[in-house]
C-alpha positions as semicolon CSV with decimal commas, in nm:
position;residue;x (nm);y (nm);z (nm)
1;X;0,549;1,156;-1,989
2;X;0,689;0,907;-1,811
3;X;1,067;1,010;-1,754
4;X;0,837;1,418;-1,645
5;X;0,712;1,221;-1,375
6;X;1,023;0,989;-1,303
7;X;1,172;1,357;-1,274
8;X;0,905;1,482;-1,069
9;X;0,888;1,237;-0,809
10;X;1,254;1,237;-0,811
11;X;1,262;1,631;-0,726
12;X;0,945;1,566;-0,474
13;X;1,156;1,339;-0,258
14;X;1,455;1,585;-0,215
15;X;1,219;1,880;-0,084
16;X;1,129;1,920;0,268
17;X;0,784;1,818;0,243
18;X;0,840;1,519;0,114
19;X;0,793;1,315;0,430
20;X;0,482;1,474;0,447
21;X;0,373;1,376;0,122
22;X;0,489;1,053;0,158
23;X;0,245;1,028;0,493
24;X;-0,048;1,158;0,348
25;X;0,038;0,913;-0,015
26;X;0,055;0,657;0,218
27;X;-0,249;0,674;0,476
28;X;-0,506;0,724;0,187
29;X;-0,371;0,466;0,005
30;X;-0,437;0,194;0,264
31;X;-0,871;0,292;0,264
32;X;-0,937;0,479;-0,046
33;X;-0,636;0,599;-0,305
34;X;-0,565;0,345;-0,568
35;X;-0,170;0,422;-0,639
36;X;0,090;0,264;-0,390
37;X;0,294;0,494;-0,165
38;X;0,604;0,308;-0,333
39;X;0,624;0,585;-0,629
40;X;0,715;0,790;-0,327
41;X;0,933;0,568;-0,126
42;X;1,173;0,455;-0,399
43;X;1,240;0,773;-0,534
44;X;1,287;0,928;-0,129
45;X;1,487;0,625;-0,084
46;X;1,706;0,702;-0,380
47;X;1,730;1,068;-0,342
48;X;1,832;1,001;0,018
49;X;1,954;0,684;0,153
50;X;2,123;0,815;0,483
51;X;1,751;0,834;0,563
52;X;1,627;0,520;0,468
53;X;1,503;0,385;0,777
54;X;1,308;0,687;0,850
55;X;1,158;0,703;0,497
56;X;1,018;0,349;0,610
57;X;0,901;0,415;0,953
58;X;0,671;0,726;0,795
59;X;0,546;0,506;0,534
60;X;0,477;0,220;0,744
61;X;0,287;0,466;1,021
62;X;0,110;0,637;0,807
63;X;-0,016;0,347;0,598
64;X;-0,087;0,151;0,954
65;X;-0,301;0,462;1,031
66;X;-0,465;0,521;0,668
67;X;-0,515;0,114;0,732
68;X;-0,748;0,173;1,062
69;X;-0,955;0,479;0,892
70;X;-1,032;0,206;0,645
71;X;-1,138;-0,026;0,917
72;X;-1,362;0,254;1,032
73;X;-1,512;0,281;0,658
74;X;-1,614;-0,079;0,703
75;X;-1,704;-0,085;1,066
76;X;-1,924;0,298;1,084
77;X;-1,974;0,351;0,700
78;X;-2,048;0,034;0,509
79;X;-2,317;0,091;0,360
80;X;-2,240;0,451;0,248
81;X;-1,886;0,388;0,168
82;X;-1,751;0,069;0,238
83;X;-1,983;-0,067;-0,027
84;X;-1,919;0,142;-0,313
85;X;-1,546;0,068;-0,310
86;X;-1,585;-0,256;-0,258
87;X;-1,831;-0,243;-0,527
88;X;-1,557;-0,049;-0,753
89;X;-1,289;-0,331;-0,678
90;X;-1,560;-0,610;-0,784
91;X;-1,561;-0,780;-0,466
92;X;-1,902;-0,701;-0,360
93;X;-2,092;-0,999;-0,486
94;X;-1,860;-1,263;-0,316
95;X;-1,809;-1,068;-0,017
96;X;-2,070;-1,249;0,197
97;X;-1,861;-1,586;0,088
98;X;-1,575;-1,435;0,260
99;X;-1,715;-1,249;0,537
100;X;-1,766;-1,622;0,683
101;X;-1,439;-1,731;0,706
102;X;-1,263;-1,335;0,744
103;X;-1,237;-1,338;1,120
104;X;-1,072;-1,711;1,131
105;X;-0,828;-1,619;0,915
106;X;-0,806;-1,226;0,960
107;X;-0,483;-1,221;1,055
108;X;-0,295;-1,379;0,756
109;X;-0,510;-1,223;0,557
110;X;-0,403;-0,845;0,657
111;X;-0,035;-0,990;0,655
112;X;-0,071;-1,135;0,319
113;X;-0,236;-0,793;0,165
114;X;-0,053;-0,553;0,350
115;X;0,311;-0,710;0,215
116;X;0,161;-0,800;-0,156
117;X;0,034;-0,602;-0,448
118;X;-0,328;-0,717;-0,322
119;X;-0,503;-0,409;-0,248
120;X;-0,456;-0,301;0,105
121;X;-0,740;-0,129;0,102
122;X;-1,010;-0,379;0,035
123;X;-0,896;-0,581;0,319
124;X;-0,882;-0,277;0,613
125;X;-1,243;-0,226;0,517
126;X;-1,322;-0,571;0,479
127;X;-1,143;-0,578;0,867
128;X;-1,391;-0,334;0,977
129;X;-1,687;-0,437;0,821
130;X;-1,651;-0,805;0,988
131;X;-1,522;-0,680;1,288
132;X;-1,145;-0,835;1,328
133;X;-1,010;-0,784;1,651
134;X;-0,839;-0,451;1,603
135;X;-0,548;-0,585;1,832
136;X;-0,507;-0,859;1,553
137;X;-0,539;-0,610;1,237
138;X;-0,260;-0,378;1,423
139;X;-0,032;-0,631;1,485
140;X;-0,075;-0,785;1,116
141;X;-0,069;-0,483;0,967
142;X;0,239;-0,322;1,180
143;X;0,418;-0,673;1,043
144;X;0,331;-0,698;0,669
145;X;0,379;-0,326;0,580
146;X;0,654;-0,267;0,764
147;X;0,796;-0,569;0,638
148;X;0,751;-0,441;0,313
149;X;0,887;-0,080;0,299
150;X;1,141;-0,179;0,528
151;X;1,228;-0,467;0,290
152;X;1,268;-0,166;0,014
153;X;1,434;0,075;0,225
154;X;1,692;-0,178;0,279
155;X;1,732;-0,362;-0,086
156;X;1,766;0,063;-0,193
157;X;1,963;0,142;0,062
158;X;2,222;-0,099;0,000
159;X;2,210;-0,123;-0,355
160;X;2,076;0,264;-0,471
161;X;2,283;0,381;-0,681
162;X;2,329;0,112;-0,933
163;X;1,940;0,013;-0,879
164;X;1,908;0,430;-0,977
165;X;2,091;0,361;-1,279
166;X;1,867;0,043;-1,336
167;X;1,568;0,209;-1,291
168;X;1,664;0,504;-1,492
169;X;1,749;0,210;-1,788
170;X;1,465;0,030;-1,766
171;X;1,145;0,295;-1,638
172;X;0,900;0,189;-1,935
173;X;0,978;-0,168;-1,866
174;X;0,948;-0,104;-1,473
175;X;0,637;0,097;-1,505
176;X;0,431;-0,172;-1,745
177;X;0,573;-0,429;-1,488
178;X;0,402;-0,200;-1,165
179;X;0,090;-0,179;-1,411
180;X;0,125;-0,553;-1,499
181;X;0,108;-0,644;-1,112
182;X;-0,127;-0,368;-0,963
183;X;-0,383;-0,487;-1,268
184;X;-0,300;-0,874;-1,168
185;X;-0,407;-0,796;-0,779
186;X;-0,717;-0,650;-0,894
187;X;-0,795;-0,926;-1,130
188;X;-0,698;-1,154;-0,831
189;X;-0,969;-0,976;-0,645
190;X;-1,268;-1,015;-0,870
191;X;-1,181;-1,404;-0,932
192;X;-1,174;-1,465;-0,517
């Protein structure tokens, strides 16, 4: 199952709607969609290096963009729907705790979730539920996750094809590791 989808997302990134994909992977992701727009990127970045940097710039947009309609989940629909994913993530009992101290720290705390494994998500509506500056979740968020797919675009652009070959080695190993970390940031959520 796991090399059909390796394959998959492999052929997904050489058709022309793959940017597109990409976009929409990556602006839900950042309020609502639980899997990272990175099992798009790397496998666009692969298929494609000469367009590396644009790969990048899409996925940073979008997510940037999928980032603010999370801030509006928090800021217009709390209670309706910024509470039941909160509640999903376990984070809604301690959230008052952190509401307190969000806006002093707001800004490192977008940076620090939007270039980790730490759910993006959870903090854009967490952003709009306390009411960050926007200017100051932009900005953060512009930084950290274009920092971050940048960072990939580059490390794959430079070093694809044996990183390919890596990857193609090692995808069980890769794929617990992914598992192992998106699990940790989640378990890192419910112990804040």
């Amino acid at each position: 199952m796991l090399r059909t989808t390796y394959d998959w997302a492999m052929r997904m990134a050489q058709t022309r709607h793959a940017l597109w994909i990409l976009a929409l992977i990556s602006f839900i992701e950042s309020s609502v969609f639980p899997i990272p727009p990175d099992v798009l990127l790397i496998p666009m970045v692969l298929a494609r290096p000469h367009r590396a940097w644009l790969i990048a710039g899409v996925c940073t947009v979008a997510s940037v963009a999928g980032g603010f309609a999370g801030y509006a989940i928090g800021l217009f629909l709390y209670e309706a729907v910024g509470q039941p994913v909160l509640a999903f993530y376990g984070y809604l009992d301690r959230f008052t705790e952190f509401q307190a101290l969000y806006n002093e720290w707001g800004a490192w705390i977008v940076a620090g979730a939007g270039a980790t494994p730490f759910p993006y998500k959870v903090i854009t509506i967490a952003s709009g539920v306390t009411q960050l500056d926007p200017a100051v979740f932009a900005v953060a968020s512009v930084l950290s996750r274009g920092a971050r797919f940048f960072l990939v675009a580059a490390l794959l652009w430079k070093w694809g094809p044996p990183m390919r070959a890596f990857i193609e080695r090692r995808l069980g190993l890769l794929v617990t590791l992914g598992f192992v970390l998106l699990l940790g940031g989640f378990l890192a959520l419910r112990l804040l």
